[in-house]
DRENDO-1510 file (C-alpha; in Angstrom, 1 decimal, always signed):
<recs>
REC; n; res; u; v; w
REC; 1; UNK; -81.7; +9.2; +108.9 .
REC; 2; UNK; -84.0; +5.9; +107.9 .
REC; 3; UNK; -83.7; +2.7; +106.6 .
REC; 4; UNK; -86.2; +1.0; +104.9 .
REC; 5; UNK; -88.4; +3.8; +106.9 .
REC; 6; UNK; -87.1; +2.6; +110.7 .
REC; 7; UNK; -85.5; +5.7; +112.3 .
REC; 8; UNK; -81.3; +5.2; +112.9 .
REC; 9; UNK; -80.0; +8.6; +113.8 .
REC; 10; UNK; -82.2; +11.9; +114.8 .
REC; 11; UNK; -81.1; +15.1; +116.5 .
REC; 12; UNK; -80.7; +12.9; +119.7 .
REC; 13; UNK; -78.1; +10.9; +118.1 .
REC; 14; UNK; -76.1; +13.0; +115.7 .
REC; 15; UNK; -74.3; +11.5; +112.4 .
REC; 16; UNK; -70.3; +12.1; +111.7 .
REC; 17; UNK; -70.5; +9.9; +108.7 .
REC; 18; UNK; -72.5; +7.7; +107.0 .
REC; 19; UNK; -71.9; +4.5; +104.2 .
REC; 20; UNK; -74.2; +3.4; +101.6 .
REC; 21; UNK; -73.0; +0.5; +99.6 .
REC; 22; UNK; -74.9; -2.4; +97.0 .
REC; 23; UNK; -74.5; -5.5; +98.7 .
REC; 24; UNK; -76.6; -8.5; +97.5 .
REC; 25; UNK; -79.5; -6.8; +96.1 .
REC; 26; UNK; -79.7; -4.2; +99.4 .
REC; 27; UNK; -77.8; -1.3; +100.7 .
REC; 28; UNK; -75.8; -1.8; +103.6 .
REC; 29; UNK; -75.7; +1.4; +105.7 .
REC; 30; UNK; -73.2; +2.4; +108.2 .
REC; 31; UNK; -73.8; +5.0; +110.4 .
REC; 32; UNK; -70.6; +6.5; +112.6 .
REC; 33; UNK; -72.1; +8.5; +115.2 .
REC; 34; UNK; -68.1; +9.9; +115.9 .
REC; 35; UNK; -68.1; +8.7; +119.1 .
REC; 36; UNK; -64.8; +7.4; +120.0 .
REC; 37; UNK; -66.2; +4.0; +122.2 .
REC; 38; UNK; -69.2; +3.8; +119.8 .
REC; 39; UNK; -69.8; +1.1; +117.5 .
REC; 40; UNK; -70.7; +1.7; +114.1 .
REC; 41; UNK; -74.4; +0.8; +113.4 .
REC; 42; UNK; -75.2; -1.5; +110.7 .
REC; 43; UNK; -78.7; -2.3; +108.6 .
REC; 44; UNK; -78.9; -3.9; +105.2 .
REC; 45; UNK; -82.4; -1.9; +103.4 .
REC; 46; UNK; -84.0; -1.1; +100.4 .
REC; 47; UNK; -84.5; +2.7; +100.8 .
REC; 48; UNK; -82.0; +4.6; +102.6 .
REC; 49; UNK; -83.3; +8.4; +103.4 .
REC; 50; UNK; -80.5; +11.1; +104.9 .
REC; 51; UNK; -82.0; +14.7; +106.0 .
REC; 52; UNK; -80.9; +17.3; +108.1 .
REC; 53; UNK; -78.9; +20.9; +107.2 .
REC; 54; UNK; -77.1; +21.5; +104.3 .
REC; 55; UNK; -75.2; +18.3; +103.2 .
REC; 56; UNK; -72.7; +17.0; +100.8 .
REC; 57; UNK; -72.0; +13.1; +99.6 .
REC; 58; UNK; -70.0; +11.3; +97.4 .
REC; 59; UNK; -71.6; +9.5; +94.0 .
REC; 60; UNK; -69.9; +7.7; +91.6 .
REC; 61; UNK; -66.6; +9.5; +92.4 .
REC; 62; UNK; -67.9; +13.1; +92.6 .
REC; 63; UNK; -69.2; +15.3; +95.6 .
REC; 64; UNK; -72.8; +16.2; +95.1 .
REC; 65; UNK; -75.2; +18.8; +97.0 .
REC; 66; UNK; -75.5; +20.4; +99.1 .
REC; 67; UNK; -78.9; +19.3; +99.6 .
REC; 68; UNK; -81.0; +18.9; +102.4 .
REC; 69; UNK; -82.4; +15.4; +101.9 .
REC; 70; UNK; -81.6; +12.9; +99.5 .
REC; 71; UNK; -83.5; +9.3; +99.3 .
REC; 72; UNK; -81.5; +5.8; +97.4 .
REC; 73; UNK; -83.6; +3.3; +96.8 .
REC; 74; UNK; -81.4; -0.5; +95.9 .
REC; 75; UNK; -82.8; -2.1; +93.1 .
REC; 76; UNK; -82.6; -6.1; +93.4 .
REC; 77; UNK; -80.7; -7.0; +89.9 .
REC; 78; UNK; -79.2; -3.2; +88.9 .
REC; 79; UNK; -75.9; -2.7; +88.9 .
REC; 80; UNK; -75.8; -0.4; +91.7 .
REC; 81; UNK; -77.8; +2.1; +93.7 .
REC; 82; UNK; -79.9; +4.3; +92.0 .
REC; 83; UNK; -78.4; +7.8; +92.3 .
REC; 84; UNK; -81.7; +10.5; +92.8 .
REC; 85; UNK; -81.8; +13.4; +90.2 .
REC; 86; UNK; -80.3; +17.1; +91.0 .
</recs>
């Protein structure tokens, strides 16, 4: 997983779950590891990129994928985070 192209998560430290929200003209990502004493990681970025095996998310209110890697850029004065194409 990367943020703005600075690796947060690899095979080294794997992902439970992971946040994207539009906050201020960025995204803010959270990334739960699913360890019970670790602290979720946070990062505010323009481009958020998630890749690994098969995955699922949630857009807009409906599950998408799965897919393998997905890439959301924020866009400074859209309404939200735009959503890549199927």
């Amino acid at each position: 997983m990367e943020a703005d192209g600075e690796l947060l998560a690899d095979l080294d430290r794997p992902v439970a779950r992971v946040a994207v929200t539009a906050a201020g003209g960025l995204a803010e990502v959270v990334v739960h590891t699913g360890g019970p004493a670790d602290a979720p990681l946070r990062v505010l970025a323009r481009t958020v990129t998630v890749s690994g095996p098969d995955f699922r998310y949630r857009a807009d209110n409906r599950v998408r994928g799965p897919v393998r890697t997905r890439t959301w850029t924020a866009v400074g004065d859209a309404w939200g985070l735009t959503l890549p194409r199927e």
